[in-house]
C-alpha positions as CSV (number, residue, x, y, z in Angstrom):
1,X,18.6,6.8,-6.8
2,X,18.5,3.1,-5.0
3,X,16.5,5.7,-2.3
4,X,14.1,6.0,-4.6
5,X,13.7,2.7,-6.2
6,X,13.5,1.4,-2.2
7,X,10.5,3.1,-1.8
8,X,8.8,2.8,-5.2
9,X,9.3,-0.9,-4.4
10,X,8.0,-1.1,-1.2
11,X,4.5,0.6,-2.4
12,X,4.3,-1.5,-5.5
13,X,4.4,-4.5,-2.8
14,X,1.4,-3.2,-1.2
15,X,-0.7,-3.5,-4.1
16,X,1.2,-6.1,-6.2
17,X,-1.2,-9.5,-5.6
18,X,-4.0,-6.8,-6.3
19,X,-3.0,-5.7,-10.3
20,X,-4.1,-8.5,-12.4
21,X,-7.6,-8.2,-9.8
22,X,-8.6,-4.9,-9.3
23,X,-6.5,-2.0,-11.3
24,X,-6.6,-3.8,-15.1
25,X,-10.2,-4.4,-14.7
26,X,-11.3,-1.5,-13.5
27,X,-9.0,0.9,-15.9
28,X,-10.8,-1.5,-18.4
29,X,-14.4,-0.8,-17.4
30,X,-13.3,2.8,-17.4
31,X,-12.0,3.4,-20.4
32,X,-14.8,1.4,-22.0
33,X,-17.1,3.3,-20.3
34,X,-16.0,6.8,-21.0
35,X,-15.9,8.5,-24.2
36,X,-12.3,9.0,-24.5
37,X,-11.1,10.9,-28.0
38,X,-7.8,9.4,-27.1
39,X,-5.5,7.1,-25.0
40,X,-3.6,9.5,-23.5
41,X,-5.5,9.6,-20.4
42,X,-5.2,6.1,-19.9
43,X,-2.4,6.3,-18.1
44,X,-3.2,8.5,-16.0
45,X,-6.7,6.6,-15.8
46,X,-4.4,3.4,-14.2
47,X,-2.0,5.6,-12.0
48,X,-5.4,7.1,-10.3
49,X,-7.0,3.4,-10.0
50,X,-3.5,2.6,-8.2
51,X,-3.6,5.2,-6.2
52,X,-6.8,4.4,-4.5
53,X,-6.0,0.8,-4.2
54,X,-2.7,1.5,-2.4
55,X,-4.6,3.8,0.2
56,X,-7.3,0.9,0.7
57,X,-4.7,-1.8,0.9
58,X,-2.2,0.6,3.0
59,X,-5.7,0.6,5.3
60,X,-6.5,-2.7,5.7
61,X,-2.7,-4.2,5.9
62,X,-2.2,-1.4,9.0
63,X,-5.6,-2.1,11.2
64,X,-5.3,-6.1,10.8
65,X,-1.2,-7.0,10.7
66,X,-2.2,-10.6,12.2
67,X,-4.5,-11.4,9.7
68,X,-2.2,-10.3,6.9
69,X,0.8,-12.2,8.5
70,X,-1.1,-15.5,8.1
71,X,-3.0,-14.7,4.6
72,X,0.0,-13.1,2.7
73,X,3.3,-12.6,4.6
74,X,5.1,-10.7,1.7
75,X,3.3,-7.7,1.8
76,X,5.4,-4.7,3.8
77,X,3.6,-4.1,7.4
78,X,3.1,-8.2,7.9
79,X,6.5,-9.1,6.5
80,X,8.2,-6.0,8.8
């Protein structure tokens, strides 16, 4: 079990100074914007927004490690 909370907390870090910015307002705009008949998509709404902002954080933390150790040094690749 501490295997798998290890992990799960190591991709939550990737994306953690990016929730408040990018996955609650876009699941937001989405659910807004689609005409839902209830709100049990909605999580599955947020786990696909997360899902696309770990792969574009996972991205851009891998090609520019220098840059990220400066600007935020607790995220996994800068931080080791």
């Amino acid at each position: 079990m501490a295997f798998l909370s290890y992990h799960l907390k190591t991709l939550f870090l990737f994306t953690k100074s990016d929730v408040k910015t990018t996955v609650i307002p876009v699941s937001v705009f989405a659910a807004a914007a689609t005409p839902l008949v209830s709100f049990d998509c909605l999580p599955h709404v947020i786990f696909w927004v997360w899902l696309h902002l770990l792969q574009f954080d996972v991205s851009n933390q891998y090609l520019d490690p220098t840059e990220d150790a400066l600007n935020k040094p607790d995220r996994p690749i800068p931080s080791g």
